[in-house]
DSSP file (Angstrom, degrees, kcal/mol; ACC not computed):
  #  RESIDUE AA STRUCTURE BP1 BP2  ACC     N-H-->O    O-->H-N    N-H-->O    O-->H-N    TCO  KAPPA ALPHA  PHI   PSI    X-CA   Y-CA   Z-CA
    1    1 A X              0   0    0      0, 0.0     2,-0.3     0, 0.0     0, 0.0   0.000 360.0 360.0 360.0 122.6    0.0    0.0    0.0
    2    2 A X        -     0   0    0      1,-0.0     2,-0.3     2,-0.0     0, 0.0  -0.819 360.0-143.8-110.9 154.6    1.6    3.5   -0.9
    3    3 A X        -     0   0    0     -2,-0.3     2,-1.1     0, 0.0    -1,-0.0  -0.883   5.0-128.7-122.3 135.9    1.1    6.5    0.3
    4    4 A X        -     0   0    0     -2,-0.3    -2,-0.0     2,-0.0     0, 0.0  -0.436  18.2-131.7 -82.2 105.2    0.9    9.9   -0.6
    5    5 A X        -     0   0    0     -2,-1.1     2,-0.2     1,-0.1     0, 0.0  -0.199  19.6-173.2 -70.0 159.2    2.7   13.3    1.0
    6    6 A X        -     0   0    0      0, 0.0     2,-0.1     0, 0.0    -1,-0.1  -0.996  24.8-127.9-149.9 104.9    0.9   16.1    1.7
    7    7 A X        -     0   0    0     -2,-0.2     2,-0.4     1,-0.0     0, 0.0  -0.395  29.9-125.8 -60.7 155.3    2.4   19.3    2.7
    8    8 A X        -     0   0    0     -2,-0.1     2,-0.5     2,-0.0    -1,-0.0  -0.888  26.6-174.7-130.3 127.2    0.6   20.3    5.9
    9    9 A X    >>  -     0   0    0     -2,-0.4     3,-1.0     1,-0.1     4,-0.7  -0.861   6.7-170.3-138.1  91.0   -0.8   24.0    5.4
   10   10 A X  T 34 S+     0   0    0     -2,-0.5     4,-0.3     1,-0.2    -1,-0.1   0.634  83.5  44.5 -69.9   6.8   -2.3   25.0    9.1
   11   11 A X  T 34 S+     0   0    0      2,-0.1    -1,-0.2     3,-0.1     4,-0.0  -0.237  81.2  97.2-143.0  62.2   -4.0   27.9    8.3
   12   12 A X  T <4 S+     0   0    0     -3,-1.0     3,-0.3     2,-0.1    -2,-0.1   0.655  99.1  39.0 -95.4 -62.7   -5.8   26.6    4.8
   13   13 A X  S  < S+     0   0    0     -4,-0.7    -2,-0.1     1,-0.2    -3,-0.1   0.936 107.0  63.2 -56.4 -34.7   -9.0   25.9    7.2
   14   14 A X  S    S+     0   0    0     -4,-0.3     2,-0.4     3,-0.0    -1,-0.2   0.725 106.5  27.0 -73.6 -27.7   -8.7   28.6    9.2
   15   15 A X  S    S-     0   0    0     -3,-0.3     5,-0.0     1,-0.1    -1,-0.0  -0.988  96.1 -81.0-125.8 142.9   -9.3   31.9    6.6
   16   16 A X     >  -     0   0    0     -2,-0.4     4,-0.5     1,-0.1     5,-0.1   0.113  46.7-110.2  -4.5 141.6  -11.3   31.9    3.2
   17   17 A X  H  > S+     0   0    0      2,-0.1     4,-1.1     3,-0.1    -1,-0.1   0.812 116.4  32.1 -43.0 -50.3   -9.4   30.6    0.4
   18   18 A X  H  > S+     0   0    0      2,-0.2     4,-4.2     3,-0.2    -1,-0.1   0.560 111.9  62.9-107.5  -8.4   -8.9   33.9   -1.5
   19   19 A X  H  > S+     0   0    0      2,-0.2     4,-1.5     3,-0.2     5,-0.3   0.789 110.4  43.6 -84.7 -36.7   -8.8   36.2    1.9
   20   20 A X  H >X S+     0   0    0     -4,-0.5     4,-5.1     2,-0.2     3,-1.4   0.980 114.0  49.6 -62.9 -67.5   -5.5   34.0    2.8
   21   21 A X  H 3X S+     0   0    0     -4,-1.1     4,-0.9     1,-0.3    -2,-0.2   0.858 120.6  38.9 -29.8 -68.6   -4.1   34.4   -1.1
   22   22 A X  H 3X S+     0   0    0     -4,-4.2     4,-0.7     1,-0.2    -1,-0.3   0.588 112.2  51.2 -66.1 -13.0   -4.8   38.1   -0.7
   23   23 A X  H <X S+     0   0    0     -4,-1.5     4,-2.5    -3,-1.4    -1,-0.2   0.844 113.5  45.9 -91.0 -55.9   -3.7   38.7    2.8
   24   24 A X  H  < S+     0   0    0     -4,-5.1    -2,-0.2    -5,-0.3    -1,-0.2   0.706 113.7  53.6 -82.6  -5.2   -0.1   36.7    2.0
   25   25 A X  H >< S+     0   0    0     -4,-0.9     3,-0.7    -5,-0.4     4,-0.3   0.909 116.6  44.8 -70.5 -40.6    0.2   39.2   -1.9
   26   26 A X  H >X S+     0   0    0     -4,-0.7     3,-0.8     1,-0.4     4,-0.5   0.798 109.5  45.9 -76.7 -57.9   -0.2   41.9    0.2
   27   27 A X  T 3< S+     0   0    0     -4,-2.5    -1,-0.4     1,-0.3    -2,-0.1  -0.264 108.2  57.1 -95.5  42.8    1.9   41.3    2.9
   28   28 A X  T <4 S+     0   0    0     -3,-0.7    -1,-0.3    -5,-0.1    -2,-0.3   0.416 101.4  63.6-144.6   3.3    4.8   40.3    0.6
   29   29 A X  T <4 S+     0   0    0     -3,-0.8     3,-0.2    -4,-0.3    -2,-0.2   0.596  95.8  60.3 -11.2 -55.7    4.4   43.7   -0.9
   30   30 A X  S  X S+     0   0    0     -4,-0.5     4,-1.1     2,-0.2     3,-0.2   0.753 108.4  35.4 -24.7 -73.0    5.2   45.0    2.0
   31   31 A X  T  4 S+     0   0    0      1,-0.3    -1,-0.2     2,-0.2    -2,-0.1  -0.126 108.0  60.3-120.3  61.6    8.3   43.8    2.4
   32   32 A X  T  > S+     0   0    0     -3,-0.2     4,-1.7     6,-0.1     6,-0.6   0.103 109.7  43.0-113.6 -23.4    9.3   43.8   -0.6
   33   33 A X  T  4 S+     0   0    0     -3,-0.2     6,-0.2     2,-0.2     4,-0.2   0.784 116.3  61.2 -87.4  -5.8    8.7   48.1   -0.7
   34   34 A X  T >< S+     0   0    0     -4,-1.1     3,-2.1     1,-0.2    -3,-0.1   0.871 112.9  31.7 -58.9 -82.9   10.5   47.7    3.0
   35   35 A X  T 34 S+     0   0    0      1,-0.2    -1,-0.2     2,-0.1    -2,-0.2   0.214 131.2  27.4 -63.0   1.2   13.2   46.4    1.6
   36   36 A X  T 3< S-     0   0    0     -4,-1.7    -1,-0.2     2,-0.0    -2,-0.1  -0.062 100.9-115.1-127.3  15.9   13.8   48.0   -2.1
   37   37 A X    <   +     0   0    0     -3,-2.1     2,-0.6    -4,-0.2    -4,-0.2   0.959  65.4 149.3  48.9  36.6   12.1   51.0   -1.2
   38   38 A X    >   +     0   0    0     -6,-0.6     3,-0.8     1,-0.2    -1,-0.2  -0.575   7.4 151.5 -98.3  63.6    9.3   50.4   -3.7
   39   39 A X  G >   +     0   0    0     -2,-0.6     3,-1.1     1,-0.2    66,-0.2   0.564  64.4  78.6 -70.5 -11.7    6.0   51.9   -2.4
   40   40 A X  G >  S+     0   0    0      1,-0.3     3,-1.0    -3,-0.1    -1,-0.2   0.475  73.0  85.9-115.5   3.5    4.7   52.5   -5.8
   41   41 A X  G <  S+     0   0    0     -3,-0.8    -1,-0.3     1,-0.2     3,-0.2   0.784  83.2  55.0 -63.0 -34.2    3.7   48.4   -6.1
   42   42 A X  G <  S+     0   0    0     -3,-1.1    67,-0.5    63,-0.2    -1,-0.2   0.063  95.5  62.6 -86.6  30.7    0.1   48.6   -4.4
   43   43 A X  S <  S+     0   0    0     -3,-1.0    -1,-0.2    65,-0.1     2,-0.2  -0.097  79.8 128.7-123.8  36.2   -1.4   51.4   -6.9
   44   44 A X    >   -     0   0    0     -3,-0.2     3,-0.7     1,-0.1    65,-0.2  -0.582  64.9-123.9 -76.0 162.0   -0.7   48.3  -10.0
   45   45 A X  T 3  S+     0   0    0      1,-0.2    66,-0.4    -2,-0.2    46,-0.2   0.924 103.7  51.5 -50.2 -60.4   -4.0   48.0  -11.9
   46   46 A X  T 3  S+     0   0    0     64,-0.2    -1,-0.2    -3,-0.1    64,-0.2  -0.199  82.5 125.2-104.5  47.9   -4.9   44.7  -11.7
   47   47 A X    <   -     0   0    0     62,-0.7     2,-0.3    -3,-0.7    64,-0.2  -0.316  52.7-133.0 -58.6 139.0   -4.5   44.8   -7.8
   48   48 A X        +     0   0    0     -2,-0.1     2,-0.2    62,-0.1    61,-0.2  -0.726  27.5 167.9-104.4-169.6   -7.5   43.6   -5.7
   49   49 A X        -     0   0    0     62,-0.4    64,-0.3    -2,-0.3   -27,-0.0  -0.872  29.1-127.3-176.5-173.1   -9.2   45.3   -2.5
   50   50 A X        -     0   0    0     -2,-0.2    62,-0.1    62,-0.1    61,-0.0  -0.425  18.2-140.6-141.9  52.6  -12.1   45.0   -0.5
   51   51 A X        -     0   0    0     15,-0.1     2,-0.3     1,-0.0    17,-0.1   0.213  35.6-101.4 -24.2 165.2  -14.3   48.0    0.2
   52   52 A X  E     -A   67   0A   0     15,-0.7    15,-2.9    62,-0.0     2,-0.4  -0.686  43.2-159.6 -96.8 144.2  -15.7   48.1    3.7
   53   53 A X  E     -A   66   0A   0     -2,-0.3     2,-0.3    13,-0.2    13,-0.2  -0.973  12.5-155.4-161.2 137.2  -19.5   47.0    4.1
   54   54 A X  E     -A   65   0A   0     11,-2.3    11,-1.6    -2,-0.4     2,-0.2  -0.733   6.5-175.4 -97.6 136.5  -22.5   47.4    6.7
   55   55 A X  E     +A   64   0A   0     -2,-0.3     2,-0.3     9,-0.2     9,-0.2  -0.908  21.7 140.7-131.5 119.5  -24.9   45.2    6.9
   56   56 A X  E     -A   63   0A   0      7,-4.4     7,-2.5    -2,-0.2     2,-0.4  -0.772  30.6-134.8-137.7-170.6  -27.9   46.1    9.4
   57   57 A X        -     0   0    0     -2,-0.3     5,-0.2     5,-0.2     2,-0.1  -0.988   3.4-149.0-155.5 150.0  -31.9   45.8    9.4
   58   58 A X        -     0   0    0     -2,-0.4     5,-0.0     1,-0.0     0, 0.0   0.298  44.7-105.7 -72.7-156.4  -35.0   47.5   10.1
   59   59 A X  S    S+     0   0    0     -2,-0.1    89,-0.5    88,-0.1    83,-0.0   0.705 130.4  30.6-101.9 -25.0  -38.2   46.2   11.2
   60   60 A X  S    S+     0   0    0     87,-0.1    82,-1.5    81,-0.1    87,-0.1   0.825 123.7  21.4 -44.5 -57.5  -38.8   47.0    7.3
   61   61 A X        -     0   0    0     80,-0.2     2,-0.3    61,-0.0    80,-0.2  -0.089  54.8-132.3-103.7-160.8  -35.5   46.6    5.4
   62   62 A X        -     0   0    0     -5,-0.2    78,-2.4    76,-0.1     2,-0.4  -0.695  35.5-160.7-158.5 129.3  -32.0   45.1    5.3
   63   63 A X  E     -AB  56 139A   0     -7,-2.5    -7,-4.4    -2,-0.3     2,-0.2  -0.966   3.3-161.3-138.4 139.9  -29.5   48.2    4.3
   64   64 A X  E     -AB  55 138A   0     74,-0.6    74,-1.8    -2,-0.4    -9,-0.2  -0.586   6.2-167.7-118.2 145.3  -25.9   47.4    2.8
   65   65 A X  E     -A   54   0A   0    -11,-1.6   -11,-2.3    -2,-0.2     2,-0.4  -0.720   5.4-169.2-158.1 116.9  -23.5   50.0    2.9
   66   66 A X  E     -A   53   0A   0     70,-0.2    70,-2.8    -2,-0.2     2,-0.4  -0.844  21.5-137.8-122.1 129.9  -20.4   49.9    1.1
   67   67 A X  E     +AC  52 135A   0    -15,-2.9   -15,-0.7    -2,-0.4    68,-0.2  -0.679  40.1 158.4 -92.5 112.2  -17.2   52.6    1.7
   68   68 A X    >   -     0   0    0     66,-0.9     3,-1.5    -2,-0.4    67,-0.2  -0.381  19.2-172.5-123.7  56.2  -16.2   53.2   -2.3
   69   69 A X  T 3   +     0   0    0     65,-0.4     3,-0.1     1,-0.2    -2,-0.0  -0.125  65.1  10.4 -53.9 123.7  -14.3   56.7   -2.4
   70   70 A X  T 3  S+     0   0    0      1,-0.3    -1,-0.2    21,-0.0     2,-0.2   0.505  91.4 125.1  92.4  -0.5  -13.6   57.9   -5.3
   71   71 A X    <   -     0   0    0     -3,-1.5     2,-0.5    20,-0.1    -1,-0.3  -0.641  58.0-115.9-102.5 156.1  -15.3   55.9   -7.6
   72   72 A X    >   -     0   0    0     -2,-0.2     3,-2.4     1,-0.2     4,-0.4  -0.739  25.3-130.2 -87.6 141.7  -17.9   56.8  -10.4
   73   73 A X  G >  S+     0   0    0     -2,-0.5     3,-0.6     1,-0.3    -1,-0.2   0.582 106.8  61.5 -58.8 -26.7  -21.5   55.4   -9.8
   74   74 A X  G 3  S+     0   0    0      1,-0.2    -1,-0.3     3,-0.0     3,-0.1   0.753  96.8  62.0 -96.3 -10.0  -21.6   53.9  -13.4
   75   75 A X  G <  S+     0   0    0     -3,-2.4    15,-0.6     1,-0.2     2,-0.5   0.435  90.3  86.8 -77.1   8.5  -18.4   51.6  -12.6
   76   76 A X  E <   -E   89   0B   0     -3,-0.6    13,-0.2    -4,-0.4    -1,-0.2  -0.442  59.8-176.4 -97.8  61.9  -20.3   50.1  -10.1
   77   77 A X  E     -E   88   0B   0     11,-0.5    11,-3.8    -2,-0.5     2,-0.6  -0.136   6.8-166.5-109.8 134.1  -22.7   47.0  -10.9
   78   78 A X  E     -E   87   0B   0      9,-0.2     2,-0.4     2,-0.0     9,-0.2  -0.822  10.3-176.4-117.1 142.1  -24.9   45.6   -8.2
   79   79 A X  E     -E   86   0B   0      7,-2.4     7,-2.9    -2,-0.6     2,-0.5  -0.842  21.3-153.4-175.2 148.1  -26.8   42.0   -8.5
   80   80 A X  E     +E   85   0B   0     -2,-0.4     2,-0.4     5,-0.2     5,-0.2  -0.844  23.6 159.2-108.2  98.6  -29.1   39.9   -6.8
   81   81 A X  S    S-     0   0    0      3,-2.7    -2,-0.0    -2,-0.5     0, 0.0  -0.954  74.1 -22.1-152.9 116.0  -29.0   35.8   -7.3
   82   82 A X  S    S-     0   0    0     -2,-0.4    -1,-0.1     1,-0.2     3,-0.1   0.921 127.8 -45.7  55.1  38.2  -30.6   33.0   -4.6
   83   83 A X  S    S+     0   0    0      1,-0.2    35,-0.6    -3,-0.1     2,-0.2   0.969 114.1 111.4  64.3  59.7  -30.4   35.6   -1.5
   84   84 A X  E     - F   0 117B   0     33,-0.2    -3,-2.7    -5,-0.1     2,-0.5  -0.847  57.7-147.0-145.7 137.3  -26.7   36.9   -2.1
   85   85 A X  E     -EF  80 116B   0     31,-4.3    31,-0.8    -5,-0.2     2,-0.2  -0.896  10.9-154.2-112.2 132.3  -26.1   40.3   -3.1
   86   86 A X  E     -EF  79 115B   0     -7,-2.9    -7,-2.4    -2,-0.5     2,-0.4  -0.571   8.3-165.8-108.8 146.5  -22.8   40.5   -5.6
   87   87 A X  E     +EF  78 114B   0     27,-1.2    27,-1.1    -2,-0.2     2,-0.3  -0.947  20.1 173.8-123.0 111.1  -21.1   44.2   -5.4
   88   88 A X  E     +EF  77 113B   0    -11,-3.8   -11,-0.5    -2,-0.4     2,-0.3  -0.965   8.2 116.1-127.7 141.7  -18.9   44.2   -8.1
   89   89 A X  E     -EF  76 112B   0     23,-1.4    23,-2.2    -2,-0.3     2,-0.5  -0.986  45.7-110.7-172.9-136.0  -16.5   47.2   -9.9
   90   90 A X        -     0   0    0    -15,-0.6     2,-0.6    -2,-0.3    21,-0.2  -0.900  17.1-152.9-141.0 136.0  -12.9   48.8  -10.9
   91   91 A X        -     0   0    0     -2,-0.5    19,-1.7    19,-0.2     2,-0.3  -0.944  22.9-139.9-126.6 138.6  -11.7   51.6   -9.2
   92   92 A X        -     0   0    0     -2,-0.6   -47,-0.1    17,-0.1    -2,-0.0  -0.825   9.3-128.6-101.2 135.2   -9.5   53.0  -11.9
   93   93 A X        -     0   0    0     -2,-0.3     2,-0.2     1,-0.1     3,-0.1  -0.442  42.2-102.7 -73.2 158.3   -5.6   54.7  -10.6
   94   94 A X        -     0   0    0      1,-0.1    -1,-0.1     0, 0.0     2,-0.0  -0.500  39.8 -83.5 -62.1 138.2   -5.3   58.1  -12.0
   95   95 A X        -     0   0    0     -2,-0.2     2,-0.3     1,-0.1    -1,-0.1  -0.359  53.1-121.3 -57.3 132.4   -3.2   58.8  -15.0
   96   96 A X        -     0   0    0      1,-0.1    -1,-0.1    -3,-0.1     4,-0.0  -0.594  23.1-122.7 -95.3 127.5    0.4   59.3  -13.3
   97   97 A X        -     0   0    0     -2,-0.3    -1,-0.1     1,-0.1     0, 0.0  -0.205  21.2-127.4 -65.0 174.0    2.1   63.1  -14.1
   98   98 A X  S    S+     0   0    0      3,-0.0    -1,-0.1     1,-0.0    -2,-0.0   0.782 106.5  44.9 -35.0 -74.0    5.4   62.7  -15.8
   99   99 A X  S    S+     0   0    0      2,-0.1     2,-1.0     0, 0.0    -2,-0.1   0.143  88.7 108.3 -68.1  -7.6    7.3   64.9  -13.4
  100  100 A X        -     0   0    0     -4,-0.0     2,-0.4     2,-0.0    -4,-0.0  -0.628  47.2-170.3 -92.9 113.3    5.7   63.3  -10.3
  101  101 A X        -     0   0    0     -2,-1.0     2,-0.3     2,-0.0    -2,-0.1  -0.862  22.6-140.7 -82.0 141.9    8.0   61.0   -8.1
  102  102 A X        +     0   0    0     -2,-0.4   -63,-0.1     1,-0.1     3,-0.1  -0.776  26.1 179.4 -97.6 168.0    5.7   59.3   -5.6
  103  103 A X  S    S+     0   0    0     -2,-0.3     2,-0.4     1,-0.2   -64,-0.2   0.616  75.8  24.8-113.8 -45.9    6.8   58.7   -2.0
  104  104 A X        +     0   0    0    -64,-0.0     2,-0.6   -65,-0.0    -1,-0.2  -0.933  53.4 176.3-150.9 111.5    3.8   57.1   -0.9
  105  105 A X        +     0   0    0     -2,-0.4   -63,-0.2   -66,-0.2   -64,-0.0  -0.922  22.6 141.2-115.0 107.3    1.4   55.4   -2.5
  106  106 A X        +     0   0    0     -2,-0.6     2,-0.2     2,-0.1    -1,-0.1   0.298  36.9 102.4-141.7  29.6   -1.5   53.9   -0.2
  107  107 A X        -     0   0    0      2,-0.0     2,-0.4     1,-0.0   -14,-0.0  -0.714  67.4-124.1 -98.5 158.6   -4.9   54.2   -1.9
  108  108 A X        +     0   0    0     -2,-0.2     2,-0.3   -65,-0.1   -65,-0.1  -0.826  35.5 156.3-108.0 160.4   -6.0   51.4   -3.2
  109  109 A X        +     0   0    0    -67,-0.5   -62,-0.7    -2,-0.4     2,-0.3  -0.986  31.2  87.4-148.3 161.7   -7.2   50.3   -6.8
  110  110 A X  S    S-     0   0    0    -19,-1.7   -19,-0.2    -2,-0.3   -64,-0.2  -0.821  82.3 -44.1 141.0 161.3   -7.7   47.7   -9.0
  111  111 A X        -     0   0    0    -66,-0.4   -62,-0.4    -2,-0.3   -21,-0.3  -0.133  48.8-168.4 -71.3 177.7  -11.6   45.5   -8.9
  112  112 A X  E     -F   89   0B   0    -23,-2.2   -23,-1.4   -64,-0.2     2,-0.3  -0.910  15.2-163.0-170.7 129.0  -13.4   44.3   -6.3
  113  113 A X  E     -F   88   0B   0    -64,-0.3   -25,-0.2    -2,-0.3     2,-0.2  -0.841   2.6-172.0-119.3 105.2  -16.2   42.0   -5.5
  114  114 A X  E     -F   87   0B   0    -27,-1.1   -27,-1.2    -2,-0.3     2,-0.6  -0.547   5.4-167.1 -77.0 116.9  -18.3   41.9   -2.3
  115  115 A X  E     -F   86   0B   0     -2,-0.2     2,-0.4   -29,-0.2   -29,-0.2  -0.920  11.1-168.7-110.7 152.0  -20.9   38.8   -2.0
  116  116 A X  E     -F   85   0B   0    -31,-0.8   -31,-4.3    -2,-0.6     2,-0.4  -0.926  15.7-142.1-149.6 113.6  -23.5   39.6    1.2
  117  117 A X  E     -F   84   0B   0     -2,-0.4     2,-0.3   -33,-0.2   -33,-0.2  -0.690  21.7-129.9 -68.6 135.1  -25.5   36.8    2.2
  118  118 A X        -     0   0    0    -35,-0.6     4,-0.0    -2,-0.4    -1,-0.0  -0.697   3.7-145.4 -82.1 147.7  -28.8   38.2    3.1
  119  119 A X  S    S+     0   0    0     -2,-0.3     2,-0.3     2,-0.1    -2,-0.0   0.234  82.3  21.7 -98.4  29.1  -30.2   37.1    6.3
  120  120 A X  S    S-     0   0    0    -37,-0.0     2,-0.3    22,-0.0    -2,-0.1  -0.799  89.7 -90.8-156.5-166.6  -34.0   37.2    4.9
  121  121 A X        -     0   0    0     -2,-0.3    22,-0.8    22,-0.2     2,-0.3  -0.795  48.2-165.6-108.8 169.2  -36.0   37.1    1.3
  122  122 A X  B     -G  142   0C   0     -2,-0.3     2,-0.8    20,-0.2    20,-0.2  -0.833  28.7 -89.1-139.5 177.5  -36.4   40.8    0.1
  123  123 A X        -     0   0    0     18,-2.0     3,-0.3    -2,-0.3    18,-0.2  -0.890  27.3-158.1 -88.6 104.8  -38.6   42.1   -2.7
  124  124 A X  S >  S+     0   0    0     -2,-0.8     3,-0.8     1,-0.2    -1,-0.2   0.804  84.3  60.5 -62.1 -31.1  -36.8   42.0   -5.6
  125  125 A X  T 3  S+     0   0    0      1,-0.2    -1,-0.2    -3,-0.0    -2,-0.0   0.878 109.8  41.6 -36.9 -55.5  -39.0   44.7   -7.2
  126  126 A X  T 3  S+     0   0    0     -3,-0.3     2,-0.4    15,-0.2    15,-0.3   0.204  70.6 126.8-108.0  25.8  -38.2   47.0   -4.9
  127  127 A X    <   -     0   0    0     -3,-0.8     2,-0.2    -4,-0.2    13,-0.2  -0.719  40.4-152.7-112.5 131.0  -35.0   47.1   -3.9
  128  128 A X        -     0   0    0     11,-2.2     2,-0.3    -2,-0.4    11,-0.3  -0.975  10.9-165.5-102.4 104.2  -32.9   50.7   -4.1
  129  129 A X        +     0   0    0     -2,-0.2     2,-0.3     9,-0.2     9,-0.2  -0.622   7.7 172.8-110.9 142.4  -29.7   52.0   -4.5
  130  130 A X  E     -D  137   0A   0      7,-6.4     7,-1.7    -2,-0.3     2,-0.4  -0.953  15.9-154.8-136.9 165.6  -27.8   55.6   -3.9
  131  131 A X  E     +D  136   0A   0     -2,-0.3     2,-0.3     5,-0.2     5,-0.2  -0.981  26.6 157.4-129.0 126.5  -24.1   56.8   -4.1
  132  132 A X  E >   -D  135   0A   0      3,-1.0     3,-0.9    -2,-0.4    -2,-0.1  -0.907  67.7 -10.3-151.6 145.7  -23.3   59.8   -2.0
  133  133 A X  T 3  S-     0   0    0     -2,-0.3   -64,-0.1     1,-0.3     3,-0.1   0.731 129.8 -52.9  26.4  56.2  -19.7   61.0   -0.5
  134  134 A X  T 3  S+     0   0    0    -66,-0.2   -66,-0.9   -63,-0.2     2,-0.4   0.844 115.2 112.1  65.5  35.6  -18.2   57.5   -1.6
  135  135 A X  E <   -CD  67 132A   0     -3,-0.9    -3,-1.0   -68,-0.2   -68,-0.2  -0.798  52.3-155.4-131.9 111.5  -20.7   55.4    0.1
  136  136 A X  E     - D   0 131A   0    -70,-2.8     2,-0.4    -2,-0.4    -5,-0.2  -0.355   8.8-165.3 -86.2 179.8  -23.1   53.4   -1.6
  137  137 A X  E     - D   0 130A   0     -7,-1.7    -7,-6.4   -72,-0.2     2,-0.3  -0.961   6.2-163.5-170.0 131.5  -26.4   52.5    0.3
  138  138 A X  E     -B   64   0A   0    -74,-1.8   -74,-0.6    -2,-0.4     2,-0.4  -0.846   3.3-150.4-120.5 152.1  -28.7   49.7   -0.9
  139  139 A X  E     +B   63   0A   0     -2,-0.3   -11,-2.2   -11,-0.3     2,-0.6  -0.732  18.6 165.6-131.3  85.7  -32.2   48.9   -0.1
  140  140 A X        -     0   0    0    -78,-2.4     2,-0.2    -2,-0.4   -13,-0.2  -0.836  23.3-147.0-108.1  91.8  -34.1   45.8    0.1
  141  141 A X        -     0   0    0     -2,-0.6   -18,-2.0   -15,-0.3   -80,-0.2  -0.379  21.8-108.8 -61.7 128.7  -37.1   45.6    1.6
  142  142 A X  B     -G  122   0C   0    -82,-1.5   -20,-0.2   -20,-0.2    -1,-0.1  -0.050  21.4-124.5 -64.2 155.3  -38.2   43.0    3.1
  143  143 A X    >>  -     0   0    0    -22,-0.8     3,-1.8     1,-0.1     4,-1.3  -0.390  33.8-112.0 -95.8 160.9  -41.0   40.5    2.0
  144  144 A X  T 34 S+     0   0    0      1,-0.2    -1,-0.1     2,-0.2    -2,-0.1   0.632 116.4  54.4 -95.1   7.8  -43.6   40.1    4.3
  145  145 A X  T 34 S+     0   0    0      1,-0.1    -1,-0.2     4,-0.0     4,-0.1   0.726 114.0  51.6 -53.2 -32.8  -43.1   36.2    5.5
  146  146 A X  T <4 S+     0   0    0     -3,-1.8    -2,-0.2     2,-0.1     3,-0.1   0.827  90.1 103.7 -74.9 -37.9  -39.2   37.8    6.2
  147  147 A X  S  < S-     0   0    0     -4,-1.3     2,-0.1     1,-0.1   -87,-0.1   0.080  89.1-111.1 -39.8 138.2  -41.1   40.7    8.3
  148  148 A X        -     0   0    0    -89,-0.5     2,-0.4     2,-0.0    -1,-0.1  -0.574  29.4-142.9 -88.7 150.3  -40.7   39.8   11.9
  149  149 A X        -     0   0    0     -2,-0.1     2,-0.7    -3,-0.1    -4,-0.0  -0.863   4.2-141.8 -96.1 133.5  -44.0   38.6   13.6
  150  150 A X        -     0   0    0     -2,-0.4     2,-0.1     2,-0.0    -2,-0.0  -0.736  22.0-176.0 -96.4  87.6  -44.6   39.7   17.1
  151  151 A X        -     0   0    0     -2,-0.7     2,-0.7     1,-0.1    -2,-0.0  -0.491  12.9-151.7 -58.3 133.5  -46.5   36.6   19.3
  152  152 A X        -     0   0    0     -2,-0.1     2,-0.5     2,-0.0    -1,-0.1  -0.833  12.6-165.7 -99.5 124.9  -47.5   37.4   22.8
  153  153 A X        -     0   0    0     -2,-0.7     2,-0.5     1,-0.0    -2,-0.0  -0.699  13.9-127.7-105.9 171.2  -47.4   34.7   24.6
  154  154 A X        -     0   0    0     -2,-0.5     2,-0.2     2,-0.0    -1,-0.0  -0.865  11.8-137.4-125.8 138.2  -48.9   34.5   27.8
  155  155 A X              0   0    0     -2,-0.5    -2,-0.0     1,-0.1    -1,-0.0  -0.504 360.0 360.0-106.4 136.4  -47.1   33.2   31.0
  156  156 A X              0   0    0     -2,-0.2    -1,-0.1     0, 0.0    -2,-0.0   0.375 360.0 360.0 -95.8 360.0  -49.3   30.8   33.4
């Protein structure tokens, strides 16, 4: 009977699959600009990132809110499939001067996709989106099976 090695990877279970990948690009980035003095490595194009995202509820809704500075509202494509809502777009770097050396480069850019399980069904109809001062804000209202019921029960 043979057997096969297996390199032993403890912390495979322990984060996301792609949250590890990106976490260990990132951080070898790092010290790669430590050590060659290269800051100018996280503004590449085809970089990822993660915008920051709220998820809370009414007795009405479920509102998403997703931190996207600096991006234009039409790079932004929002879609709804089996009770996860996919956030998907590009922030694009700015065209780079000629004459500009950078020192520090620490915005990020490059796509990004956000899945949020929703914790309910929503109305697909009726669900709303805005972009103001680099925040987007979504709006699903809930359907009314999702709507919380209030029993009283009565204590003997």
């Amino acid at each position: 009977m043979a057997y096969e090695l297996k390199t032993w990877k403890p912390f495979r279970d322990l984060t996301p699959f792609t949250d590890f990948n990106r976490m260990r690009r990132e951080m070898d980035q790092l010290w790669d600009s430590f050590f060659e003095g290269n800051v100018e490595g996280r503004a590449k194009e085809d970089s990822i990132w993660l915008p920051s995202v709220d998820v809370s509820e009414t007795k009405n809704d479920i509102v998403v809110k997703a931190e996207l500075p600096g991006m234009d509202p039409k790079d932004i494509d929002i879609t709804l499939s089996d009770g996860h809502l996919m956030i998907k777009g590009q922030k694009k770097h700015e065209k780079e001067e000629k004459d500009e050396d950078y020192h520090f480069v620490e915005r990020s850019y490059g796509s990004f996709v956000r899945a949020v399980h929703l914790p309910k069904q929503v109305k697909n109809e009726k669900i709303s989106a805005s972009y103001k001062d680099g925040v987007l804000k979504i709006v699903l209202p809930k359907s009314e099976e999702a709507k919380t019921k209030e029993v009283k029960i009565k204590v003997e």
